[in-house]
C-alpha positions as CSV (number, residue, x, y, z in Angstrom):
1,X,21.6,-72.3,-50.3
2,X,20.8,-75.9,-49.5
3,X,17.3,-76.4,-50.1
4,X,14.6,-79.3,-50.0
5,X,11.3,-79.4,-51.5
6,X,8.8,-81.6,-50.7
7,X,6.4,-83.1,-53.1
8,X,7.4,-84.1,-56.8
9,X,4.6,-83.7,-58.3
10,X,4.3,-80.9,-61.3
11,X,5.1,-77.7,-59.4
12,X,7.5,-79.8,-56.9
13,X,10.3,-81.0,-59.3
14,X,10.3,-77.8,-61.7
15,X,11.2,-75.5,-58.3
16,X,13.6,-77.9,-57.1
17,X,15.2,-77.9,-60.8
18,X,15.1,-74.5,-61.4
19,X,16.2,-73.8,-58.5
20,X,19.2,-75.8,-59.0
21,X,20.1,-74.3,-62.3
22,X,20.7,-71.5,-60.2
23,X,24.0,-73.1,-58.1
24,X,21.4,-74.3,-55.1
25,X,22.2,-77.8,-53.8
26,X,18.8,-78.7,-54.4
27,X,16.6,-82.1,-53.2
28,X,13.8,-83.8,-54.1
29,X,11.7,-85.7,-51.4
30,X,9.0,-87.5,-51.6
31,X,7.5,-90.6,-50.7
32,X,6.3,-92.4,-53.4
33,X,9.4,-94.4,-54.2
34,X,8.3,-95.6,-57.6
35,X,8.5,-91.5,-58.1
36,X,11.3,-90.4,-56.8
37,X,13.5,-93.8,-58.8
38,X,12.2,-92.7,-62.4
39,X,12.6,-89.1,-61.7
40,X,16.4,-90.4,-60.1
41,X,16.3,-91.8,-64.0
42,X,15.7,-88.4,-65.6
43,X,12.2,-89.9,-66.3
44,X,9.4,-87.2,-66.0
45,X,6.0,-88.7,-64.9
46,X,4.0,-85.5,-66.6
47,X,4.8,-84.3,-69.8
48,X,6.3,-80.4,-69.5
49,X,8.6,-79.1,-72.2
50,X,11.9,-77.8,-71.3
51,X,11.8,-80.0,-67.8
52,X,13.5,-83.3,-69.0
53,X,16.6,-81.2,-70.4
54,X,16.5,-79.5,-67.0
55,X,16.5,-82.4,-64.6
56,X,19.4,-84.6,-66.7
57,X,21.6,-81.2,-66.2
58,X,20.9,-80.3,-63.0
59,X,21.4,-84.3,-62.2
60,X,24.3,-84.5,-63.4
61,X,25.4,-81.3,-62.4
62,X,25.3,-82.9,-58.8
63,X,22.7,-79.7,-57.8
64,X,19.9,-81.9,-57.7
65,X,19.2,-85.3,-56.2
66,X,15.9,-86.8,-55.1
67,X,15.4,-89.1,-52.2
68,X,12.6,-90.5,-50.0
69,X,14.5,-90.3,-46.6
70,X,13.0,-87.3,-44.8
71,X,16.0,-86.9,-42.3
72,X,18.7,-87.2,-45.1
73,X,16.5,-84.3,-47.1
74,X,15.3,-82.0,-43.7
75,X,18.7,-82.3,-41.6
76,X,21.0,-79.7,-43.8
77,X,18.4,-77.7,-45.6
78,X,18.8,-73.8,-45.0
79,X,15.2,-73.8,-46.4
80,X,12.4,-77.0,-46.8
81,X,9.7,-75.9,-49.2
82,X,6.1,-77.6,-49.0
83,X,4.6,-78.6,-52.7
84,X,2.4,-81.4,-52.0
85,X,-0.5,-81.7,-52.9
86,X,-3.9,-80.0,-51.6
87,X,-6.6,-81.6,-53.4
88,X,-10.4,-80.2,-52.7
89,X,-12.6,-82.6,-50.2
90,X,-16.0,-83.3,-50.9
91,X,-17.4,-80.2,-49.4
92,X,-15.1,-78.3,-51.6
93,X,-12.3,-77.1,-49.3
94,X,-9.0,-77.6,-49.5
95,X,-7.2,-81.2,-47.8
96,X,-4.4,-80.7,-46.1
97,X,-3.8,-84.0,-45.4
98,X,-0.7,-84.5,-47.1
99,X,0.5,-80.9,-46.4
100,X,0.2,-81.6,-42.4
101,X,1.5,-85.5,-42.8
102,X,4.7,-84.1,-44.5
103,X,5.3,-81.0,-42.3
104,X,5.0,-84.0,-39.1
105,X,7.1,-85.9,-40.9
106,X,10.2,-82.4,-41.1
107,X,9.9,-81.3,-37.7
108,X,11.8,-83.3,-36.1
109,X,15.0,-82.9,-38.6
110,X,14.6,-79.4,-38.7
111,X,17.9,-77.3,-38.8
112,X,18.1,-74.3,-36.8
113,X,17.4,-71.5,-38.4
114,X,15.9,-73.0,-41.5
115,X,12.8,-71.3,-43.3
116,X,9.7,-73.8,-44.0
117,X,7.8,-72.1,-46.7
118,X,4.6,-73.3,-47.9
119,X,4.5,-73.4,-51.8
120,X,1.1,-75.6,-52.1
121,X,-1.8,-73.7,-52.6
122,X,-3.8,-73.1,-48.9
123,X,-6.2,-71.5,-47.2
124,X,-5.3,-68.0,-45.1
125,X,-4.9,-69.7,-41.6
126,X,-3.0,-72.2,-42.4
127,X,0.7,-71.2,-41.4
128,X,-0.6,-71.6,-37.5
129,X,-1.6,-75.1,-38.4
130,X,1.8,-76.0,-39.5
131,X,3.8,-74.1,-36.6
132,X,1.6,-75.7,-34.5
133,X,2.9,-79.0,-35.6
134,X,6.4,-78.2,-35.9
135,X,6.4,-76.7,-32.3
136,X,5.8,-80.2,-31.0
137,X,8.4,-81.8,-32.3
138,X,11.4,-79.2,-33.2
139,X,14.0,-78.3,-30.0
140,X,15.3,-75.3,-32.4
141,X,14.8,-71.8,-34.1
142,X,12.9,-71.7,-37.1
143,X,10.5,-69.5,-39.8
144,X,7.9,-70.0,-41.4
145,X,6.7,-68.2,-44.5
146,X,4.5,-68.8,-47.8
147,X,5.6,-69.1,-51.0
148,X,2.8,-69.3,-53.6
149,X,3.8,-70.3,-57.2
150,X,1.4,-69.0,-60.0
151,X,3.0,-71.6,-62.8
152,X,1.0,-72.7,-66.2
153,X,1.1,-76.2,-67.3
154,X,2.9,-75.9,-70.4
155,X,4.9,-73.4,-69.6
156,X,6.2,-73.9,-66.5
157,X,9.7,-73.8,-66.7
158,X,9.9,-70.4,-68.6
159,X,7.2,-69.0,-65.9
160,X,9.8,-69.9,-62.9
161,X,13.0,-68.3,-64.7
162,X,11.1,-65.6,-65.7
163,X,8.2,-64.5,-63.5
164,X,6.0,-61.7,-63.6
165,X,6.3,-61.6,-59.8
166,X,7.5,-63.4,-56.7
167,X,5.4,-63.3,-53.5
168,X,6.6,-63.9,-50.6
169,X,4.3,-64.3,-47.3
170,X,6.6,-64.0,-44.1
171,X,6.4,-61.8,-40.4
172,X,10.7,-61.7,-40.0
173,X,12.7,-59.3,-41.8
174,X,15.3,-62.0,-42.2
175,X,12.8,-64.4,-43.7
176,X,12.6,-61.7,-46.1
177,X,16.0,-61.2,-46.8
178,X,17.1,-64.4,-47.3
179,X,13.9,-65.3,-49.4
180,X,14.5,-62.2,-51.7
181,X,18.4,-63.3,-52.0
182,X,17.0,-66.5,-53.4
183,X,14.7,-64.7,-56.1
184,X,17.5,-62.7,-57.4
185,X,18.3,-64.6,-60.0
186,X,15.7,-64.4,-61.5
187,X,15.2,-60.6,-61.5
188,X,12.0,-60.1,-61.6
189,X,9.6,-57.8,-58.6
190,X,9.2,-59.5,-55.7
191,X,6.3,-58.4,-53.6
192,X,6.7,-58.9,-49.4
193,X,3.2,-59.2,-48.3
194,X,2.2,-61.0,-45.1
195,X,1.3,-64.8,-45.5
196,X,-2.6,-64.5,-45.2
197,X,-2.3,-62.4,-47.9
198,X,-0.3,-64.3,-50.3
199,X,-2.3,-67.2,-49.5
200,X,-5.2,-65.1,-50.8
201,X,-3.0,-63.7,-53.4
202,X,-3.4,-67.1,-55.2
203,X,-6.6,-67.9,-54.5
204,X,-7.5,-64.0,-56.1
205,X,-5.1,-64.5,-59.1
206,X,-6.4,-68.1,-60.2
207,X,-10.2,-66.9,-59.4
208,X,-10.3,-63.1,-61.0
209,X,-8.6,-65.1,-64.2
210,X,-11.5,-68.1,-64.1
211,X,-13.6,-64.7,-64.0
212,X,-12.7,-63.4,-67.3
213,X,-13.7,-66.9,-69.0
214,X,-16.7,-67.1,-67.5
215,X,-17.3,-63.5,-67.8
216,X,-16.7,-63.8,-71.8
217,X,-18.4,-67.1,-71.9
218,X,-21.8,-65.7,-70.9
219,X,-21.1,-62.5,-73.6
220,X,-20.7,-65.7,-76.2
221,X,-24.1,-66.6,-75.4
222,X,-25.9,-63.5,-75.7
223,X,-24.2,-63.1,-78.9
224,X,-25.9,-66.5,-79.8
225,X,-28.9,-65.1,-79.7
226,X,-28.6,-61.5,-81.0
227,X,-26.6,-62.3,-83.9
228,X,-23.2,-60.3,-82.7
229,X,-20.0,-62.1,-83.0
230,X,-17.9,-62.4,-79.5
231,X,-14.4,-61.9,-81.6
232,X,-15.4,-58.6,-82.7
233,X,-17.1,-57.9,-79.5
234,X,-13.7,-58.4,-77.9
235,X,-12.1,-56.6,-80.3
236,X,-14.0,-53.6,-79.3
237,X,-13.5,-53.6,-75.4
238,X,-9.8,-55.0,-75.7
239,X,-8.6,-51.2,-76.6
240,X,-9.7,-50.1,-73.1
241,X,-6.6,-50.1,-70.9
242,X,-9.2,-50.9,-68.0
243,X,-9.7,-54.0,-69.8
244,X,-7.1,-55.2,-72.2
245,X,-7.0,-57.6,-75.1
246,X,-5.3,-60.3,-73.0
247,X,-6.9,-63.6,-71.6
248,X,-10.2,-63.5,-73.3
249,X,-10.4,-67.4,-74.3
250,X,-14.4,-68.0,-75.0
251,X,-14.9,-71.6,-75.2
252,X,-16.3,-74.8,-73.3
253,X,-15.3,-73.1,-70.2
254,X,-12.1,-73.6,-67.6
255,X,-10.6,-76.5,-66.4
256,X,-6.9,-77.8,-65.5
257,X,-5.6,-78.6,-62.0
258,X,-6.2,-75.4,-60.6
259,X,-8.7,-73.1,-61.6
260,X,-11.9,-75.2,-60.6
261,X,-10.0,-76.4,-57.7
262,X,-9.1,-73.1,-57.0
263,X,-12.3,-71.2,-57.6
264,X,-14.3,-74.1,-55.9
265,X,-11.9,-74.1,-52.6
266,X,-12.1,-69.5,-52.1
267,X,-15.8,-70.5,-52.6
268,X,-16.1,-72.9,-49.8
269,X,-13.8,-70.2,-47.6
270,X,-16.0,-68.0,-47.9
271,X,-19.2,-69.6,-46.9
272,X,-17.2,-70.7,-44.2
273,X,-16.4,-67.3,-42.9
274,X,-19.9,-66.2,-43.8
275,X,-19.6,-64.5,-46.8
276,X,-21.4,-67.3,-49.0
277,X,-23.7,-64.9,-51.4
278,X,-20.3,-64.1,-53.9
279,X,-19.4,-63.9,-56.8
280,X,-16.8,-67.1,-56.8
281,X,-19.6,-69.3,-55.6
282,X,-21.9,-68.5,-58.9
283,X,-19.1,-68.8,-61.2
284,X,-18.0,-72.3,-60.4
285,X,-21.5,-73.2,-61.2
286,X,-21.8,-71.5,-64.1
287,X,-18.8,-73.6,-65.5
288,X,-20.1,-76.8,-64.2
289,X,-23.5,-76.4,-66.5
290,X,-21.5,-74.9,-69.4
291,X,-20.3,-77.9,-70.8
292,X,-23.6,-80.0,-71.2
293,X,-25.2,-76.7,-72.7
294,X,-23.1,-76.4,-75.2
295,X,-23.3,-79.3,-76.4
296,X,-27.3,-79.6,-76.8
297,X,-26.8,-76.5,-78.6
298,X,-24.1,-78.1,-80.8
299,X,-26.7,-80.9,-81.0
300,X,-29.2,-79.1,-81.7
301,X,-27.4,-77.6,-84.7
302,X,-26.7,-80.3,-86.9
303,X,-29.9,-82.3,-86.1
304,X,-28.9,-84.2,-83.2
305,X,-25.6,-86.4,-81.9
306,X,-27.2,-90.0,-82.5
307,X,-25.4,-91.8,-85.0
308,X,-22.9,-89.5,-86.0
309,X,-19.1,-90.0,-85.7
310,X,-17.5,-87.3,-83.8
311,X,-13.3,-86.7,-83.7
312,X,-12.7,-85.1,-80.8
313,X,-9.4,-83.4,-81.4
314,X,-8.0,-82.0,-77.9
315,X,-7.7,-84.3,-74.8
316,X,-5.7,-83.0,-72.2
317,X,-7.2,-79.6,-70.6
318,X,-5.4,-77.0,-72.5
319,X,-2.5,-77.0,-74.9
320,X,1.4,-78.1,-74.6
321,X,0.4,-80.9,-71.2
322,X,-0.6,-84.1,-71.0
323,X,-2.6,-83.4,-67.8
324,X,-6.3,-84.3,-68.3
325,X,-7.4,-83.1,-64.6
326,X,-11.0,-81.1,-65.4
327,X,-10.1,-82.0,-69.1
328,X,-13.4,-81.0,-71.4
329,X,-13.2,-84.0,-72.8
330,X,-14.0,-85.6,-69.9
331,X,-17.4,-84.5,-70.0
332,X,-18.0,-84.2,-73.8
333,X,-16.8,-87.9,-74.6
334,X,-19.6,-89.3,-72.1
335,X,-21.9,-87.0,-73.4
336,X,-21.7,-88.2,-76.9
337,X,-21.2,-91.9,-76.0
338,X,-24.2,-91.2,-74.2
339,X,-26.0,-89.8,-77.3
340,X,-25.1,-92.7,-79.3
341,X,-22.6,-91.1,-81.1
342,X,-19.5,-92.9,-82.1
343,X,-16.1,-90.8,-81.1
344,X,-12.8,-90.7,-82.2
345,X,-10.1,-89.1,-80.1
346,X,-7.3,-87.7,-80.9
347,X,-4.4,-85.8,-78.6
348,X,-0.5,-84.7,-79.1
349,X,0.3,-85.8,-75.5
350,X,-2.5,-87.3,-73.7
351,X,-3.4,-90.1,-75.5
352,X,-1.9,-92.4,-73.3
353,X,-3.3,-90.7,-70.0
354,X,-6.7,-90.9,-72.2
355,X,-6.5,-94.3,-72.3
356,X,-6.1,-95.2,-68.8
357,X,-8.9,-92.7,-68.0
358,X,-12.0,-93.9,-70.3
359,X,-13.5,-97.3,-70.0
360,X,-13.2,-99.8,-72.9
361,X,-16.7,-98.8,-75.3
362,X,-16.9,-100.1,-78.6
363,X,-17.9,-96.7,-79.8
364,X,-14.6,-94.7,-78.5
365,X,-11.3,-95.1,-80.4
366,X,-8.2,-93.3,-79.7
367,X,-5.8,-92.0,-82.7
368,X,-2.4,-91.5,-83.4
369,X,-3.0,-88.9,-85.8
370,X,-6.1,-85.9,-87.1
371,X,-5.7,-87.7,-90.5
372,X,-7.0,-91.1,-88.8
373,X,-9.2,-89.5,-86.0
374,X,-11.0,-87.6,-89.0
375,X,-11.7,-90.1,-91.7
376,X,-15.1,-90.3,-93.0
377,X,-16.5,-88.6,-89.8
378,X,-19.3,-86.4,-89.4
379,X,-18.4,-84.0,-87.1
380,X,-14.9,-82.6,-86.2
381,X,-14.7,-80.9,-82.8
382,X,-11.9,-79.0,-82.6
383,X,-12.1,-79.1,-78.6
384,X,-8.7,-77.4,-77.3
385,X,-6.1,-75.2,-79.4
386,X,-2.7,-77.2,-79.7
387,X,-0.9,-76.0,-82.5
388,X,-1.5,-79.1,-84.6
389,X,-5.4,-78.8,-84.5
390,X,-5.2,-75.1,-85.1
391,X,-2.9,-75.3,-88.0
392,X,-4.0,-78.5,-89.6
393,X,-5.3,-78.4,-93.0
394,X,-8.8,-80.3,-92.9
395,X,-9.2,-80.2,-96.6
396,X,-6.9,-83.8,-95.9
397,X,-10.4,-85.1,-94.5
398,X,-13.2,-83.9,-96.1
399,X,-16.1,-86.6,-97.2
400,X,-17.3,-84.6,-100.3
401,X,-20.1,-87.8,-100.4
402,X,-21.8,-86.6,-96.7
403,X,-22.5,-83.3,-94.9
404,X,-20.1,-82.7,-92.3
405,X,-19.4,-79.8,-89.2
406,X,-16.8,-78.5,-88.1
407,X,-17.0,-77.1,-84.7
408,X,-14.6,-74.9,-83.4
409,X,-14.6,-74.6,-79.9
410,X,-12.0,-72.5,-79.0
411,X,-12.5,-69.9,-82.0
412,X,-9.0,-70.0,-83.5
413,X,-10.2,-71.1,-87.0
414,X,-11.4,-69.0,-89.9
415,X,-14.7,-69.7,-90.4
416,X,-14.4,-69.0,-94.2
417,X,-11.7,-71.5,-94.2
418,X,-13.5,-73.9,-93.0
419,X,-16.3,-73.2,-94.9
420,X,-14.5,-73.2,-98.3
421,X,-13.0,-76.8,-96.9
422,X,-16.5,-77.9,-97.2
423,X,-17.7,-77.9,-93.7
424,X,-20.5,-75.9,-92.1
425,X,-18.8,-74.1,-89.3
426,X,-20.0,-74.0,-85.4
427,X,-18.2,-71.7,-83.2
428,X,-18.6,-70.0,-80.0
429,X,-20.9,-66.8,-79.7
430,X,-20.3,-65.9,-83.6
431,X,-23.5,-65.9,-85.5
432,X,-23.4,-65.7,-88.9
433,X,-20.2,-64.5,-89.9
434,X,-17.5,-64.4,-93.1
435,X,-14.6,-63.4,-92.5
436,X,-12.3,-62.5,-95.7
C-alpha cells in the first residue's frame, strides 16, 4: 500500500517507519523543513529507542522517504494518515489548527479512492469537520476514517509491532477491509467501531489510566496519615481480578504529552455538551495541586527546603524519553529554587532538553552523572524511575559528616536499603516501614 502520513512528530515518523518495515512505500510529510532534512539524515529530533535503527533501514530500504511537498506526498497515496499535532487551547479543548490546515492543504491532491484517516488525537465530531473541508476542494471519491494510536513514549516502536489492539473508526465496509489488510501484520485484535467511538476510545483509555494514578495517589495520602503503607495496600487489592496488580504507580502524579492533555481536553467536552459535574473534570485538578502538596509535606519533613542542596534525579516525564512535556520537574525545580534551595539535576536523556527549558539561576546545575549530581547534598530526590536511579548504589554519595534524605518518589527503593546507606527515607503513602 502506498501510504503518506502527515506530521513527524513522535507518533508521526514511528507509523510511517513501522509501517514501512512492513513492505509499504511509506512517506513522511511535513512542513517544517529543518525536520523533515535531519530526519532525511536518519537524525531523530526525540530520543525513542529502537526508532533510529528503524528509520536508516527503512531509508535505505527505499520504503520510506520524507518530503515537505504536499502534492508529491498526497497524489499516489492509497491511504494519507493525519498525526499532527492537537495541542489543548487555553480553555482546555483540543486545537485543530494544524489538523484542519493540513487536511486543506491534501484535498486537492487527493487520489480517488484513497482513505484519510485521522491518527491525532480529536474530539467525537470531528470527521464532519475534515470531510467538510475536503468536499470543497476534491473532484473524486474518497473515505474517511479514524485511526487512534495508544503508543507510550519509550516504548513506542515495540507498542506499534505489537499492539494490544487496533481501532479502527470508519462507516464503509471497504474502509474496513482495506484498513484491517493493513493491520495484519501485525496480528494482533482489531476492533471496527464507528469513528465517534474511537475518538472517545482514546480519550476513555488515556483518562480511566490518569484515573488509577490519581485514584492510588489519594490512597497514598490517607495512608500518610493512618500509618498504612500504600505498597502493601496494593498488594492486597491487586489479587482481585476486578482490579489487577497492573498500573498502580503512586507518586508526584501524571504527566507526559498526553495524559493531562488528554484528561484536560474529555473534560472541557464534556462541559461543552453539558455534562461538566464528572469525574474527569475533578481529577485534572486533583493532579494540578498534587505536586506543590507534596512537596510542603516533603518540606515539612526534614525541617524545611531553605538552604539545602537538592539532586533532583529524573527530568524528562517518565522513563526511557527525553520528552519533558508536563515533566515533574518542571514544577518541583521552581519550587525549590523558590524555597531557596540550591538544586542539582540530573537525567539519562533529557539533560539537554533541560537546559534549553530552565532559565540561567546560579542555584540550578545540571549533571552528567548521580555521582556528580549527588555530592555533598542534602537531599536526594529520586523524582522518576529510570533504571539508573533505581539501581544506583547511593552508598557512592553518602556525607557520613551531615544528615541527609533520601526521598523516593516513585517507591521503587527499599527503604531499609536506604536506610542502612545512611539516609532517612521519604516515600510515598508508607509510614513507618522496614522492609527486610
Amino acid at each position: 500500500m502506498q501510504i503518506t502520513v502527515i506530521g513527524t512528530g513522535f507518533v508521526g515518523v514511528v507509523t510511517a517507519a513501522v509501517f514501512a518495515s512492513y513492505d509499504n512505500k511509506v512517506i513522511g510529510l511535513d512542513i517544517d523543513e529543518k525536520k523533515i532534512s535531519k530526519l532525511k539524515k536518519n537524525l531523530v529530533p526525540f530520543y525513542e529507542p529502537g526508532l533510529e535503527k528503524l528509520l536508516k533501514q527503512q531509508q535505505k530500504s527505499g520504503n520510506l522517504e520524507f518530503t515537505t511537498a504536499y502534492q508529491k506526498g498526497i497524489e499516489n497515496s492509497d491511504l494519507v494518515i493525519l498525526a499532527v499535532g492537537t495541542p489543548s487551547n487555553p480553555e482546555g479543548g483540543a486545537d485543530l489548527t494544524y489538523l484542519l490546515s493540513a487536511t486543506k492543504e491534501l484535498a486537492p491532491y487527493l487520489k480517488s479512492e484513497a482513505i484519510v484517516a485521522v491518527k491525532s488525537t480529536v474530539p467525537p465530531g470531528t470527521l464532519p469537520k475534515v470531510d467538510k473541508i475536503i468536499s470543497q476542494t476534491a473532484n473524486v471519491k474518497y473515505y474517511l476514517a479514524a485511526m487512534p494510536e495508544f503508543l507510550k513514549e519509550g516504548s513506542a516502536v515495540e507498542d506499534t509491532i505489537h499492539p494490544d489492539r487496533v481501532v479502527i473508526g470508519a462507516r464503509e465496509n471497504v474502509v474496513f477491509d482495506r484498513l484491517r489488510e493493513l493491520h495484519r501484520p501485525l496480528k494482533c485484535q482489531v476492533i471496527e467501531v464507528s469513528p465517534e467511538s474511537a475518538q472517545m476510545a482514546k480519550y476513555a483509555a488515556n483518562a480511566y489510566l490518569a484515573t488509577r494514578i490519581t485514584f492510588i495517589n489519594q490512597i497514598a495520602d490517607l495512608c500518610e496519615k493512618n500509618g498504612a503503607d500504600v505498597e502493601e495496600v496494593i498488594a492486597a487489592i491487586s489479587h482481585d481480578r476486578r482490579i489487577g496488580k497492573h498500573y498502580w504507580y503512586p507518586g508526584v502524579g501524571y504527566g507526559g504529552s498526553c495524559f493531562p492533555k488528554d484528561v484536560k481536553e474529555l473534560a472541557y467536552y464534556s462541559r461543552q455538551v453539558g455534562e461538566g459535574e464528572n469525574l474527569f473534570n475533578k481529577i485534572s485538578d486533583l493532579n494540578e495541586e498534587r505536586i506543590p502538596r507534596l512537596m510542603k509535606n516533603f518540606g515539612d519533613q526534614l525541617g524545611g527546603w531553605s538552604g539545602k542542596t537538592v539532586a533532583v534525579l529524573g527530568l524528562a516525564f517518565k522513563p526511557h524519553t527525553d520528552d519533558m512535556r508536563e515533566a515533574p520537574s518542571l514544577k518541583v525545580i521552581p519550587y525549590l529554587l523558590d524555597q531557596q534551595a540550591k538544586v542539582r539535576g540530573y537525567d539519562p536523556k533529557a539533560l539537554s532538553a533541560a537546559k534549553q527549558i530552565f532559565p540561567s539561576d546560579e542555584n540550578l546545575s545540571f549533571h552528567d552523572s548521580i555521582d556528580d549530581a549527588c555530592q555533598s547534598v542534602d537531599v536526594v530526590l529520586a523524582l522518576i524511575e529510570w533504571p539508573e536511579i533505581v539501581d544506583y548504589d547511593y552508598s557512592h554519595v553518602i556525607d557520613q559528616k551531615k544528615e541527609q534524605w533520601l526521598i523516593d518518589a516513585r517507591n521503587q527503593l527499599l527503604a531499609s536499603q536506604v536506610k542502612g546507606w545512611g539516609f532517612n527515607y521519604i516515600g510515598i503513602g508508607r509510614g513507618e516501614i522496614d522492609e527486610q
